[in-house]
FIKOLZA-1660 file (N, C-alpha, C; in steps of 0.1 Angstrom, whole numbers, plus 5000, padded with zeros to 4 digits):
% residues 230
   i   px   py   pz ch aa at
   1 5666 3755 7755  A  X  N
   1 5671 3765 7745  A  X CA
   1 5686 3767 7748  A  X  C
   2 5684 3768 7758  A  X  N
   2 5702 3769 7760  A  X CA
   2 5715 3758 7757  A  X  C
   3 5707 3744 7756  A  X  N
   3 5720 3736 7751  A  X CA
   3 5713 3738 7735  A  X  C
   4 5708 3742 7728  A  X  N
   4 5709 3746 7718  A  X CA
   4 5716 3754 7714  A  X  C
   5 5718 3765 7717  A  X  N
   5 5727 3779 7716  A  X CA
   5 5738 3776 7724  A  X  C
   6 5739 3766 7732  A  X  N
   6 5750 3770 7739  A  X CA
   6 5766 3774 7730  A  X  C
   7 5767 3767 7720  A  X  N
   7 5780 3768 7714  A  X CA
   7 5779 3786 7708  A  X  C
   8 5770 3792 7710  A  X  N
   8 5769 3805 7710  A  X CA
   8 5777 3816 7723  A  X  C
   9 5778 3807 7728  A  X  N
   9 5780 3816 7743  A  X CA
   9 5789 3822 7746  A  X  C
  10 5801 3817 7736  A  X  N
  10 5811 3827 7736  A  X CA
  10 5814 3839 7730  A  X  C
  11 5806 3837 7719  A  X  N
  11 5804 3851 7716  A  X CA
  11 5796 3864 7724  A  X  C
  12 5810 3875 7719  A  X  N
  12 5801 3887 7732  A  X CA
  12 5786 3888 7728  A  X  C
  13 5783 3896 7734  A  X  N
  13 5769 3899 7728  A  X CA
  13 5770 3909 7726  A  X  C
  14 5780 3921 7727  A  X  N
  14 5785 3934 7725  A  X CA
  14 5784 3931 7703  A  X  C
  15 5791 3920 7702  A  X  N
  15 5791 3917 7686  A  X CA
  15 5778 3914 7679  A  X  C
  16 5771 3909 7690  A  X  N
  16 5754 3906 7684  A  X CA
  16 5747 3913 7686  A  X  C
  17 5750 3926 7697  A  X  N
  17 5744 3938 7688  A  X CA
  17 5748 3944 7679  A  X  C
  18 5763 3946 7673  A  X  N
  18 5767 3953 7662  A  X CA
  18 5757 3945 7655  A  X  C
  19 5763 3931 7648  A  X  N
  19 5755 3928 7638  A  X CA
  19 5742 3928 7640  A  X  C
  20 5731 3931 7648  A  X  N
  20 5717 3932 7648  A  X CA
  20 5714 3948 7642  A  X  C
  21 5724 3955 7649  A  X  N
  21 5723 3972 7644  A  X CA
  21 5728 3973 7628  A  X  C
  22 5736 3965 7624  A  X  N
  22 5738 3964 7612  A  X CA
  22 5727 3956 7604  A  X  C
  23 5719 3951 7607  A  X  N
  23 5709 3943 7597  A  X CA
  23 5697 3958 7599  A  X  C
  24 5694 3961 7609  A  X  N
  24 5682 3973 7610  A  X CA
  24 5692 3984 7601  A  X  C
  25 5709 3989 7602  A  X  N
  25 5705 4000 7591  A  X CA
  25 5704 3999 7575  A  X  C
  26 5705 3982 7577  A  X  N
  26 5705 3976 7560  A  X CA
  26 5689 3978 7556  A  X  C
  27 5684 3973 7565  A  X  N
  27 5668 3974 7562  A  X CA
  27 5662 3989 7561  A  X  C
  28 5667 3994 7570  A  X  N
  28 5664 4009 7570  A  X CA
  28 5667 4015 7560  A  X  C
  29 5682 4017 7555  A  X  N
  29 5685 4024 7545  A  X CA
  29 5684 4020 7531  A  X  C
  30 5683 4005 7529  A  X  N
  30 5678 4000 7517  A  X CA
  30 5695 3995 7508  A  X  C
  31 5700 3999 7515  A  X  N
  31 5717 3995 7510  A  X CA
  31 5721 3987 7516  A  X  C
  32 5730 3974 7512  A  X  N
  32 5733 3965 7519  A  X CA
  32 5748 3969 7523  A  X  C
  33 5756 3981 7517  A  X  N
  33 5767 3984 7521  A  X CA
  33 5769 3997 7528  A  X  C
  34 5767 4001 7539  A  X  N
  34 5769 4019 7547  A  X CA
  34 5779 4022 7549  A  X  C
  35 5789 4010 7551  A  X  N
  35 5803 4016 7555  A  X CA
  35 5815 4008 7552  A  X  C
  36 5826 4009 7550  A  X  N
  36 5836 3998 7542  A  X CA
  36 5835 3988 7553  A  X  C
  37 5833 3984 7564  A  X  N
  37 5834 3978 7571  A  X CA
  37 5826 3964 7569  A  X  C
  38 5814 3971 7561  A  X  N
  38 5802 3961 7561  A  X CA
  38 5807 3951 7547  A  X  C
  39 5819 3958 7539  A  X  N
  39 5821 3951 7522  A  X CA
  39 5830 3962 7519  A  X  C
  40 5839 3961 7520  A  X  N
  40 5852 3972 7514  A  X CA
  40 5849 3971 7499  A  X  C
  41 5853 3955 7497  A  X  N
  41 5854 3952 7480  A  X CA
  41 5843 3959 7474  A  X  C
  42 5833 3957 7483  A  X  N
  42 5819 3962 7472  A  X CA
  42 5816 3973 7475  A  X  C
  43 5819 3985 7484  A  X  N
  43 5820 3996 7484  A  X CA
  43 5830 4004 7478  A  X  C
  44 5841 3999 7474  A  X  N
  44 5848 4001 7462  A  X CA
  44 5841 4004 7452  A  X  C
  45 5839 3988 7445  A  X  N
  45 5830 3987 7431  A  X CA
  45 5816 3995 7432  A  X  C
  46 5812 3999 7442  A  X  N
  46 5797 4005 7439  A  X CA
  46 5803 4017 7439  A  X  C
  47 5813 4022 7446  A  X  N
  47 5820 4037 7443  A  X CA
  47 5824 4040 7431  A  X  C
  48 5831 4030 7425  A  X  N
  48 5837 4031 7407  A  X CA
  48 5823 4033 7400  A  X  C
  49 5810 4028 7401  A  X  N
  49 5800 4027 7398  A  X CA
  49 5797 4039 7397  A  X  C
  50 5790 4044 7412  A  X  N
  50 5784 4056 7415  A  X CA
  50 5792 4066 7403  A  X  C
  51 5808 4069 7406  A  X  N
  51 5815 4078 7397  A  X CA
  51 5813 4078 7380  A  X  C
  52 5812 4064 7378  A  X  N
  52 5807 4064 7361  A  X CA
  52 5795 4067 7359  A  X  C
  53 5779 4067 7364  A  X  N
  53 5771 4072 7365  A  X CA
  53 5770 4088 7369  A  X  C
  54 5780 4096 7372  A  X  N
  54 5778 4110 7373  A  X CA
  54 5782 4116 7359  A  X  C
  55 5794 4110 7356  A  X  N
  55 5803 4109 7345  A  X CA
  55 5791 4107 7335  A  X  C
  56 5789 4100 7329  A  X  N
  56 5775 4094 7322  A  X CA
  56 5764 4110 7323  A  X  C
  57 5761 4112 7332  A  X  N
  57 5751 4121 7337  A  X CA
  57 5756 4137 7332  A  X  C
  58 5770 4138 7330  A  X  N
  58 5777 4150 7326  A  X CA
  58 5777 4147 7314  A  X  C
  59 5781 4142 7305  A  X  N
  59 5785 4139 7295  A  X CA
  59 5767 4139 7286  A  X  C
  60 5757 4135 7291  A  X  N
  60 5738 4137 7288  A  X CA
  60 5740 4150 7289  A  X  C
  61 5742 4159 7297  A  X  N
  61 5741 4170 7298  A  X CA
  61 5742 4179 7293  A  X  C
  62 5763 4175 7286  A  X  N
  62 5766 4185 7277  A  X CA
  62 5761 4183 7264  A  X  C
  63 5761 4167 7265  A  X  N
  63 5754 4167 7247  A  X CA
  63 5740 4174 7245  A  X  C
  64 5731 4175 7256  A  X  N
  64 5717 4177 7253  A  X CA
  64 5718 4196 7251  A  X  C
  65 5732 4202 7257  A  X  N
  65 5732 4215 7258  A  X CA
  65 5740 4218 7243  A  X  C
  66 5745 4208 7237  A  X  N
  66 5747 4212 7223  A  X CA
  66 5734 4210 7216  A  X  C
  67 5727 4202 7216  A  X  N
  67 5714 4199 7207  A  X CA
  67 5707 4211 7210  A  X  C
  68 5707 4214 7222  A  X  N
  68 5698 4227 7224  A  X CA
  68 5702 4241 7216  A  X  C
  69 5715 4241 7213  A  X  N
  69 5723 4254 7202  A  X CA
  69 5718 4250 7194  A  X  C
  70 5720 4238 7186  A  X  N
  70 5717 4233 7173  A  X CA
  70 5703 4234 7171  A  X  C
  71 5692 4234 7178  A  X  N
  71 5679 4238 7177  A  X CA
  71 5675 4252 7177  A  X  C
  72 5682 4258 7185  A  X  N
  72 5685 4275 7182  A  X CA
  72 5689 4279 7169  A  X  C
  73 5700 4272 7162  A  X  N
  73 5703 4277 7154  A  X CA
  73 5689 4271 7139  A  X  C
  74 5689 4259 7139  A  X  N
  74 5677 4258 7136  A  X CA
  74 5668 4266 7132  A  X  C
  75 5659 4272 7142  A  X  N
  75 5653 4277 7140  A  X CA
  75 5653 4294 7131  A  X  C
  76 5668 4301 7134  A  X  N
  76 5675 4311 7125  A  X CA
  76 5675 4306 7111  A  X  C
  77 5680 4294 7107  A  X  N
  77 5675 4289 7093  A  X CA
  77 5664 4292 7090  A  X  C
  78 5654 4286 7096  A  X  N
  78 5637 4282 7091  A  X CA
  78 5634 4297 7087  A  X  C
  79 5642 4305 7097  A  X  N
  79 5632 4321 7094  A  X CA
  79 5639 4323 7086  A  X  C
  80 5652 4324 7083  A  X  N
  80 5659 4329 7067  A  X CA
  80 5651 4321 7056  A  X  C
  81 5651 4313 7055  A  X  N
  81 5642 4303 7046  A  X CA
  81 5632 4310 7044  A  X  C
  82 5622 4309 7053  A  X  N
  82 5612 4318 7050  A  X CA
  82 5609 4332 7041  A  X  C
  83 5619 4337 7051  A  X  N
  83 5626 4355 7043  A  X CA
  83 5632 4351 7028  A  X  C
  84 5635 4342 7026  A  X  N
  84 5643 4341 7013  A  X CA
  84 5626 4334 7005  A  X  C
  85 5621 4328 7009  A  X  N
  85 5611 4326 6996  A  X CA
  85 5596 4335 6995  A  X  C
  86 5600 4347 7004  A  X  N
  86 5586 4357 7007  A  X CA
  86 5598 4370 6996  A  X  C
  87 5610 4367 7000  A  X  N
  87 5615 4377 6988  A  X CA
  87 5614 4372 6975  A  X  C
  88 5617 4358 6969  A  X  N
  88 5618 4352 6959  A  X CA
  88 5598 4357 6953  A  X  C
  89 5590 4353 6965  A  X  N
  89 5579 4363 6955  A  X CA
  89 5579 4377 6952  A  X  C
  90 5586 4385 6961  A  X  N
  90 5584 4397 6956  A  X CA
  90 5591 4403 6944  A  X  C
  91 5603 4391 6942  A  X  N
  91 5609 4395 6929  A  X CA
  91 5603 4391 6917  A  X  C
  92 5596 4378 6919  A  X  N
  92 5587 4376 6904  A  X CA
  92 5574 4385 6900  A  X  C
  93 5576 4391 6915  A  X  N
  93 5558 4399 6915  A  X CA
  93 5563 4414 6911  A  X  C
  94 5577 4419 6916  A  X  N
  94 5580 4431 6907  A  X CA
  94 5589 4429 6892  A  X  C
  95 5589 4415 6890  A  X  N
  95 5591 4420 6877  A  X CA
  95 5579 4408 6866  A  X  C
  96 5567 4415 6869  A  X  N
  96 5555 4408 6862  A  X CA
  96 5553 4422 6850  A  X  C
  97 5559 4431 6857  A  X  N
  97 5553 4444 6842  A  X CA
  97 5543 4452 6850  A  X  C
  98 5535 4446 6861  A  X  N
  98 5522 4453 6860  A  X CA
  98 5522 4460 6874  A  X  C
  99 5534 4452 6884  A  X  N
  99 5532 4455 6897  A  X CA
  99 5540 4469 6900  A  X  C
 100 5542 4478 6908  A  X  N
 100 5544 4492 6910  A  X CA
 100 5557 4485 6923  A  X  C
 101 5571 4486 6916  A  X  N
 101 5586 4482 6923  A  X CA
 101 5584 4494 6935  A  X  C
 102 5582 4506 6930  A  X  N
 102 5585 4512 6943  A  X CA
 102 5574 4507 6953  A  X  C
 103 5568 4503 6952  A  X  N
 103 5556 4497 6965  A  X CA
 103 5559 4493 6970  A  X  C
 104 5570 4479 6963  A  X  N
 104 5573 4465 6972  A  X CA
 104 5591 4468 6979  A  X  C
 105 5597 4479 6977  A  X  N
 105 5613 4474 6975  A  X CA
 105 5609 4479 6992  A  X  C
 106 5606 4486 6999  A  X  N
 106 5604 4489 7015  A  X CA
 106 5605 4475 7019  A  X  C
 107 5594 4466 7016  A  X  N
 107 5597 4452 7021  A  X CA
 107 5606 4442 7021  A  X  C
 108 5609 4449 7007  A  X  N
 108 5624 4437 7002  A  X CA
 108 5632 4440 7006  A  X  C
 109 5633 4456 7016  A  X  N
 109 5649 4458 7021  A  X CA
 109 5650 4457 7032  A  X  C
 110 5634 4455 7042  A  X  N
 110 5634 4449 7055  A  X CA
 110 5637 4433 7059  A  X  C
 111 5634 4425 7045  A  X  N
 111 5636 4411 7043  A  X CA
 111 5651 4411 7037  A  X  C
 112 5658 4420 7032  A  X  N
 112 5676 4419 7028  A  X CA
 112 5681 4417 7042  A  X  C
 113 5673 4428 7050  A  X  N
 113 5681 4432 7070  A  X CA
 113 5680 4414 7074  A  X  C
 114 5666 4414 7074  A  X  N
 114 5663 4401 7084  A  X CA
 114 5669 4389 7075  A  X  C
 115 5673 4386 7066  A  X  N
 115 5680 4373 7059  A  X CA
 115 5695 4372 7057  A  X  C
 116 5701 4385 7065  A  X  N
 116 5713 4387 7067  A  X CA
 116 5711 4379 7081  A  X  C
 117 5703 4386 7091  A  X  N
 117 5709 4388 7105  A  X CA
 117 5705 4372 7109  A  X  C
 118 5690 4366 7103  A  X  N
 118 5690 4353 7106  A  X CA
 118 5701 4340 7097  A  X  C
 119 5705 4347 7083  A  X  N
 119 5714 4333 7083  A  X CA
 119 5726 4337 7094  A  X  C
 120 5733 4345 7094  A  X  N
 120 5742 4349 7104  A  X CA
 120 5744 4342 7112  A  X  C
 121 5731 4346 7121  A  X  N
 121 5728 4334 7136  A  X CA
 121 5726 4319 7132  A  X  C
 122 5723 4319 7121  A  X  N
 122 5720 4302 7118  A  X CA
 122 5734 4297 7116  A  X  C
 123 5743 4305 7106  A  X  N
 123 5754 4295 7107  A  X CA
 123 5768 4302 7117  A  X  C
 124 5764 4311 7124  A  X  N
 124 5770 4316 7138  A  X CA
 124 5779 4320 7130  A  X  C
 125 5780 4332 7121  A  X  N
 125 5791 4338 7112  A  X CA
 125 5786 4354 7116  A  X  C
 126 5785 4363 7126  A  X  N
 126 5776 4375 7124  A  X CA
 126 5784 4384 7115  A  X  C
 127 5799 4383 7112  A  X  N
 127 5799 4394 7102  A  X CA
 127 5801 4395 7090  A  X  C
 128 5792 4376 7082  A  X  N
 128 5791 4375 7074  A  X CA
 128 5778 4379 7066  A  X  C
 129 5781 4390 7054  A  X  N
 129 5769 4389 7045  A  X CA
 129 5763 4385 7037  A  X  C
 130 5752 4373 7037  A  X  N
 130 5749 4362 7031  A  X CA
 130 5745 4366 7020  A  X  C
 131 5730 4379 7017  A  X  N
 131 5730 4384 7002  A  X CA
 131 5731 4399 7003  A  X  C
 132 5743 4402 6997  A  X  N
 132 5744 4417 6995  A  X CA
 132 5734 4427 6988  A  X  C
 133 5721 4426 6982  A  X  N
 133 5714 4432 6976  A  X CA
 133 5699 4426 6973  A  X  C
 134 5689 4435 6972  A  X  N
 134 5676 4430 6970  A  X CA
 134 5669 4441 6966  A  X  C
 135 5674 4446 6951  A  X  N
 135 5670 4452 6944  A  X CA
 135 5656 4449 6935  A  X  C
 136 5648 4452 6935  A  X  N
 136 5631 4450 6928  A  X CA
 136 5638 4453 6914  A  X  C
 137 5642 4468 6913  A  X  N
 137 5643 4471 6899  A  X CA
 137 5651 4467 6889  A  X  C
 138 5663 4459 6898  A  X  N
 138 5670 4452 6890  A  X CA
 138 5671 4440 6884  A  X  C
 139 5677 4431 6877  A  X  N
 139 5675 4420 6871  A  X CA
 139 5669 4410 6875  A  X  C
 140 5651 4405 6872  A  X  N
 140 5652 4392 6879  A  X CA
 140 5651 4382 6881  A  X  C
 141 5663 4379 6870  A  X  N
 141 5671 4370 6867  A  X CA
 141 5687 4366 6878  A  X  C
 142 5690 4378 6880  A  X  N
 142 5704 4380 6890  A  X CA
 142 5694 4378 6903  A  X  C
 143 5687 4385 6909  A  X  N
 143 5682 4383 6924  A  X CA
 143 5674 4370 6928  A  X  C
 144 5670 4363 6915  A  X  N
 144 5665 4348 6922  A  X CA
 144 5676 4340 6922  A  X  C
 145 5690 4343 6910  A  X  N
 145 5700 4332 6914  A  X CA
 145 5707 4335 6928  A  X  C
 146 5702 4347 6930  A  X  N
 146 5713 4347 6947  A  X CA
 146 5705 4348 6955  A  X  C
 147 5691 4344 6953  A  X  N
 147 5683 4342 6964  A  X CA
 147 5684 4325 6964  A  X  C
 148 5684 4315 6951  A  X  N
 148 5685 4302 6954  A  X CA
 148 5699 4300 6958  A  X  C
 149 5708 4307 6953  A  X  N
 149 5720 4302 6959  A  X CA
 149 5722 4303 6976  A  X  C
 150 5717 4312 6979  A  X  N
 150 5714 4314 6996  A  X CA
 150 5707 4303 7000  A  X  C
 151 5694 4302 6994  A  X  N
 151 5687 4291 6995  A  X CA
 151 5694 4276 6999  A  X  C
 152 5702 4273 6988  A  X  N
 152 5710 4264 6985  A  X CA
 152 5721 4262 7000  A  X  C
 153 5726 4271 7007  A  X  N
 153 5736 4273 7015  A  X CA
 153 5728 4268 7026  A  X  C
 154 5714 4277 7030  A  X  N
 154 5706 4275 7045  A  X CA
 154 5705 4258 7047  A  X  C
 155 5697 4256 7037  A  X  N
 155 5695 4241 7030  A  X CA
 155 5704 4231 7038  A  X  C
 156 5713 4235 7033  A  X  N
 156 5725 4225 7037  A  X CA
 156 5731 4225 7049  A  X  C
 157 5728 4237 7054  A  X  N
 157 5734 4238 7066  A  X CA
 157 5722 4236 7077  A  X  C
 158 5705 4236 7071  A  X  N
 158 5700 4231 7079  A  X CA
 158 5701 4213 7084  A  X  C
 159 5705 4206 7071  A  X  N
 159 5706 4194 7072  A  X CA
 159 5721 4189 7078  A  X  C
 160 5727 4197 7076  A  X  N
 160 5741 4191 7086  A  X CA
 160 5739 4193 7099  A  X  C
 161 5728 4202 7107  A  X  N
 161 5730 4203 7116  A  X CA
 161 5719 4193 7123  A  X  C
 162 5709 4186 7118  A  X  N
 162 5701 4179 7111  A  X CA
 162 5710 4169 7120  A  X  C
 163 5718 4163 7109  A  X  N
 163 5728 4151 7111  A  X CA
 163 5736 4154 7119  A  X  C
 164 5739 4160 7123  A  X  N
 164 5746 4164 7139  A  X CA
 164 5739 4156 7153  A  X  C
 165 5727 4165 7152  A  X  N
 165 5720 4164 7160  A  X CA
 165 5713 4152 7161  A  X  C
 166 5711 4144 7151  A  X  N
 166 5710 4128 7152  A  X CA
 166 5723 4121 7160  A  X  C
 167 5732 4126 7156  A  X  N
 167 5743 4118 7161  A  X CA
 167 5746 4126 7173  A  X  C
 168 5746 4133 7181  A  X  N
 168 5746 4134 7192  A  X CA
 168 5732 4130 7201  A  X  C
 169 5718 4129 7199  A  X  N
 169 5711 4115 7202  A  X CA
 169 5712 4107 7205  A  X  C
 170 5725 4097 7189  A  X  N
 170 5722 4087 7194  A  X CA
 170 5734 4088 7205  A  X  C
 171 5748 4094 7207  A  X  N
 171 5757 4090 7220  A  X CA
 171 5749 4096 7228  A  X  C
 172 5736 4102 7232  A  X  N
 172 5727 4100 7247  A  X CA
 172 5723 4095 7251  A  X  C
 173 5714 4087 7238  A  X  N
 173 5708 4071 7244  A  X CA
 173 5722 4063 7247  A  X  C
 174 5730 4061 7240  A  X  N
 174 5743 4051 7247  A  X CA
 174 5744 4053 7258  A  X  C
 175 5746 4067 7263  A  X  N
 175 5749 4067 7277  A  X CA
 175 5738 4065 7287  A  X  C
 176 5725 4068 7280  A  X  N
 176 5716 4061 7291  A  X CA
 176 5712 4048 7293  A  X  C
 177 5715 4041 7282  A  X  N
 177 5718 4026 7284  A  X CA
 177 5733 4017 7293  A  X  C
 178 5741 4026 7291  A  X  N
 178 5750 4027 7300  A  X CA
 178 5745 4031 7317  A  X  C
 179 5738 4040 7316  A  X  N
 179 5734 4045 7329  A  X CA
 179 5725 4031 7335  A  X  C
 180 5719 4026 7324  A  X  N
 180 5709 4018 7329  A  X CA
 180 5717 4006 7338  A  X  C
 181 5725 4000 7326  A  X  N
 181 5731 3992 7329  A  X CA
 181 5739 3993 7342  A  X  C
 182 5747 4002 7344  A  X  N
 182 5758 4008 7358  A  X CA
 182 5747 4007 7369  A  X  C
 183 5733 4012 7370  A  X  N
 183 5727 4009 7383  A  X CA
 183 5727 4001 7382  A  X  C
 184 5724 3990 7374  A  X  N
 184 5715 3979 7381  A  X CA
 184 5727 3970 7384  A  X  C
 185 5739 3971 7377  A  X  N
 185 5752 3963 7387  A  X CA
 185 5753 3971 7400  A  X  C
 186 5754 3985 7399  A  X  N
 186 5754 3988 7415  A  X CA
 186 5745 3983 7423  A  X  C
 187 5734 3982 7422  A  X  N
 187 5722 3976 7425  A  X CA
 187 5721 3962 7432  A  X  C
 188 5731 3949 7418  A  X  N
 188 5731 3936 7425  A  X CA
 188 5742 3940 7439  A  X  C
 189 5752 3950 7439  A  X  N
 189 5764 3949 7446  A  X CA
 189 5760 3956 7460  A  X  C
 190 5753 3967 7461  A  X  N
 190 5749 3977 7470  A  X CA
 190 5738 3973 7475  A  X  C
 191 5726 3970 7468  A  X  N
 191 5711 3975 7474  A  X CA
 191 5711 3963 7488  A  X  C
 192 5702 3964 7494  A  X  N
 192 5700 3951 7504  A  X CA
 192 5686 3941 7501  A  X  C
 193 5695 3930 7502  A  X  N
 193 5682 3923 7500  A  X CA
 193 5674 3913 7515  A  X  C
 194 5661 3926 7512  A  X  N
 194 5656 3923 7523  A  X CA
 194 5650 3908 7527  A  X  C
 195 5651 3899 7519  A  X  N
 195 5644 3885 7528  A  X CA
 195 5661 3881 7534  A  X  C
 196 5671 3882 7524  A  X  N
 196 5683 3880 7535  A  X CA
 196 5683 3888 7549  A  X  C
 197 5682 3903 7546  A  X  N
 197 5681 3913 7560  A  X CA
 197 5673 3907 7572  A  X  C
 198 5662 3905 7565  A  X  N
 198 5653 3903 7579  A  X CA
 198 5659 3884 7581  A  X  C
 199 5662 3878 7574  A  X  N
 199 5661 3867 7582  A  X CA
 199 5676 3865 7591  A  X  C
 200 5686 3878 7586  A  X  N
 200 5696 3878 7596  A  X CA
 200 5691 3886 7607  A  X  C
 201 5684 3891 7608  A  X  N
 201 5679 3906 7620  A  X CA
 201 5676 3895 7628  A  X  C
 202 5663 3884 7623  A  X  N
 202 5656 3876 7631  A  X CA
 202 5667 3866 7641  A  X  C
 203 5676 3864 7633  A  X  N
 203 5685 3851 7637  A  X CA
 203 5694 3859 7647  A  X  C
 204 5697 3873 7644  A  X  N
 204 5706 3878 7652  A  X CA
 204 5695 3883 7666  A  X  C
 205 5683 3884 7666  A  X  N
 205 5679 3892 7676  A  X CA
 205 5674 3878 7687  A  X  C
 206 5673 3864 7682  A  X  N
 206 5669 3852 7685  A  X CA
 206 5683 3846 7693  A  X  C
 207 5695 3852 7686  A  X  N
 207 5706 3850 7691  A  X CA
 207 5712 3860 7709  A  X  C
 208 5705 3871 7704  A  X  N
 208 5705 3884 7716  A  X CA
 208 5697 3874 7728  A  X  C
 209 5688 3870 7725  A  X  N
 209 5678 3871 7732  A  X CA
 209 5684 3860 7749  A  X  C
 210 5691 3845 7732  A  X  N
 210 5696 3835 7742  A  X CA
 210 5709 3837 7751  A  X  C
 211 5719 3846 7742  A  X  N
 211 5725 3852 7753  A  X CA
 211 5724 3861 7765  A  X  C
 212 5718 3870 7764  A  X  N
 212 5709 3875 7776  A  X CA
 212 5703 3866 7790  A  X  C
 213 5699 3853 7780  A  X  N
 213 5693 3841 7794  A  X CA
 213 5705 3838 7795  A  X  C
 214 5720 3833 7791  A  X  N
 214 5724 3828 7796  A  X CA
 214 5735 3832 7805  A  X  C
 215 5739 3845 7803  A  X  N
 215 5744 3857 7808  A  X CA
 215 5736 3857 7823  A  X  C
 216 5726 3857 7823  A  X  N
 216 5713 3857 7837  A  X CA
 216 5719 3847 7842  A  X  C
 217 5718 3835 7835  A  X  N
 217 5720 3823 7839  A  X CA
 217 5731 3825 7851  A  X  C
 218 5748 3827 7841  A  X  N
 218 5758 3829 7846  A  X CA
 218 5756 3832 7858  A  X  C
 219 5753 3843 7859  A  X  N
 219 5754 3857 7866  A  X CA
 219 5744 3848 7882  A  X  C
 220 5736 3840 7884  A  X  N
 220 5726 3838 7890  A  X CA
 220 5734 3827 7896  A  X  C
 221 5738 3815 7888  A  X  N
 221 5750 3804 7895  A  X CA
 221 5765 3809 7901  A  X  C
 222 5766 3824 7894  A  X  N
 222 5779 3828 7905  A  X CA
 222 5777 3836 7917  A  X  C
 223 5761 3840 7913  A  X  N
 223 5759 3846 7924  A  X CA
 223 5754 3832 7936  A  X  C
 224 5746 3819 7934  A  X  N
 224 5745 3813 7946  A  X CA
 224 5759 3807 7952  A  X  C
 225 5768 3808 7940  A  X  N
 225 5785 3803 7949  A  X CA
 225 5787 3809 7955  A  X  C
 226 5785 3823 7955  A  X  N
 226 5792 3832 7964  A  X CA
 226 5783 3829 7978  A  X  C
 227 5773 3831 7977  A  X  N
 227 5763 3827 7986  A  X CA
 227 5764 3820 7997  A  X  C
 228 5768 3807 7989  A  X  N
 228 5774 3794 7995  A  X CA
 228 5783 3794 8004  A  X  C
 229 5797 3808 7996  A  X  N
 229 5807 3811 8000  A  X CA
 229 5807 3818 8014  A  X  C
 230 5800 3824 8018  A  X  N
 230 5794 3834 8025  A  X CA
 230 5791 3824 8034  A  X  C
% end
């Protein structure tokens, strides 16, 4: 074994343990890079990585925290919507001739309150008043065109936000395909690959082993010179 290795022998073995300690914390930690020492270049590039992946990760975040307004406000539409076509019956139902206006206008002035305050919040205007009036006994002819015209406004502004919110989707998925992509280059660059690991661990601890005998070796022929000496 030893004229086998021997052209090993100059190397310390102080170095064959670093590199043996460096294959166990590749294997251990699952990274083939722990410290610039092990790959500067590539602990760079997996650093430029790592940073665009947070970047990426912020940028998901804020967009998902606008979608989340845009669903808020959303839903302030749906309920004006609502309020606008539960008033649009009460106006055809108080002016049929037969129905009793004073019965219904209590409701139609709790549904004026709430189709103010929800388009408001839908299109984030609060000291805008969307329909000024919701009179039963008046024309109803005038209170359904300014109920469809409201109508007409929520409408649109539900679907812009609609289209917004598609389009901020789709730059999420870009960035998670971006994300995807940035690991798995950090991945070829950083991770460790363990049949290389272990078959350096093996070769380096096979290497320890022969230095150690020949170290003995040494140590045993200068000790019978001295011997001799003696």
């Amino acid at each position: 074994m030893a004229s086998i290795y021997s052209h090993h022998s100059n190397i310390p073995l102080q170095q064959t343990q670093q590199r043996l300690g460096d294959s166990f914390n590749q294997l251990a930690s699952g990274s083939r890079i722990n410290s610039a020492k092990d790959d500067a270049a590539g602990l760079a590039q997996a650093t430029r990585l790592d940073s665009q992946q947070r970047e990426n990760a912020v940028h998901i975040r804020n967009l998902g925290e606008q979608i989340d307004q845009f669903q808020v406000s959303e839903g302030y539409l749906n309920g004006a919507l609502g309020a606008v076509a539960r008033a649009r019956e009460l106006v055809l139902q108080g002016g049929n001739g037969t129905t009793e206006v004073n019965a219904l206008q209590p409701e139609a002035d709790n549904l004026l309150q709430s189709i103010n305050e929800l388009s408001a919040q839908g299109f984030g205007a609060e000291d805008e008043e969307f329909l000024s009036s919701l009179n039963l006994s008046g024309s109803v002819q005038d209170n359904l065109a300014a109920l469809d015209g409201l109508q007409g406004r929520l409408l649109e502004r539900a679907s812009d936000i609609g289209a917004q919110s598609n389009g901020l989707e789709a730059r999420i998925s870009n960035y998670e395909v971006s994300n995807l992509n940035t690991a798995a280059a950090k991945s070829r660059i950083a991770d460790t690959d363990y049949a290389q690991a272990i078959s350096e661990r093996n070769q380096q601890q096979t290497l320890q082993q022969v230095q150690i005998t020949l170290q003995k070796e040494k140590n045993e022929q200068a000790g019978a010179i001295i011997d001799q000496l003696i």
